[in-house]
C-alpha positions as CSV (number, residue, x, y, z in Angstrom):
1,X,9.1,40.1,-29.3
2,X,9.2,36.2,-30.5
3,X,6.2,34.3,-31.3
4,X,5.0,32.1,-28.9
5,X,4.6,28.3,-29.5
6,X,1.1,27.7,-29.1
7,X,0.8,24.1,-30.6
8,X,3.5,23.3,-27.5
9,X,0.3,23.7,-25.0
10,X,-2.1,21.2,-27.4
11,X,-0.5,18.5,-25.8
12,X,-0.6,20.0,-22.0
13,X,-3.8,18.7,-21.3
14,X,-3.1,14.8,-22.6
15,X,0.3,15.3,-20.0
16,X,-1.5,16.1,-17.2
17,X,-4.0,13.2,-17.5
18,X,-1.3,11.2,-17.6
19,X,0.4,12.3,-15.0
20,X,-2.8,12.0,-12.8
21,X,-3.1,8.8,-13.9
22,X,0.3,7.7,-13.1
23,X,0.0,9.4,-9.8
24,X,-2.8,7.6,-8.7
25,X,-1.9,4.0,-10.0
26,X,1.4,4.4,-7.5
27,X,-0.8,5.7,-4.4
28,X,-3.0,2.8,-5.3
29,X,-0.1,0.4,-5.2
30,X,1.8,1.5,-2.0
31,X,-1.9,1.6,-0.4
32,X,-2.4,-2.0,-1.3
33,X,1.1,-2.8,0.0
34,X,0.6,-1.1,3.0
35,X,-2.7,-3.2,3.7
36,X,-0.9,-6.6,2.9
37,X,1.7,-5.6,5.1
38,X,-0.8,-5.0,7.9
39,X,-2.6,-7.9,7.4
40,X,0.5,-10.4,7.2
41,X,1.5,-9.0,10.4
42,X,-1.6,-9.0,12.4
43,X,-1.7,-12.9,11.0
44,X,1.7,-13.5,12.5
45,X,0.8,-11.6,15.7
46,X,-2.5,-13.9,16.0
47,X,-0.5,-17.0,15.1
48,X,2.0,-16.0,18.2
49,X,-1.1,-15.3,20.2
50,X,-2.3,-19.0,19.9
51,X,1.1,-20.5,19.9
52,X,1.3,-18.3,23.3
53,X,-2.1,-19.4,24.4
54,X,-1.6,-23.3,24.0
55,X,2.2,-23.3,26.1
56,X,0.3,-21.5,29.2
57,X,-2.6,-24.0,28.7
58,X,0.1,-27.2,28.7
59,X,2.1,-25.2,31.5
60,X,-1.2,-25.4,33.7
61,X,-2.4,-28.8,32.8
62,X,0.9,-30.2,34.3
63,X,0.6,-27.8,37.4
């Protein structure tokens, strides 16, 4: 039966902190691109809003 490496697993617990890490750093990121993304399109869908908002007004001032 052959020896097993033991000095192989030293390093197992540095890997998996780093994996964590990296794990969480790129969950992090596509959160915070998710929320831009929300917010720059609730911006354009407010900006349409007004735009919408001040045509009807005009249209019923010249009614």
């Amino acid at each position: 039966m052959p020896e097993f490496n033991w000095k192989a697993w030293e390093n197992l617990p540095l890997l998996l902190y780093i994996l964590v890490a990296k794990s969480l750093i790129l969950c992090l990121a596509f959160a915070g691109v998710k929320i831009y993304q929300t917010k720059r399109m609730e911006a354009k869908l407010k900006q349409r809003g007004e735009a919408a908002k001040q045509t009807r007004g005009t249209e019923k001032k010249e009614n």
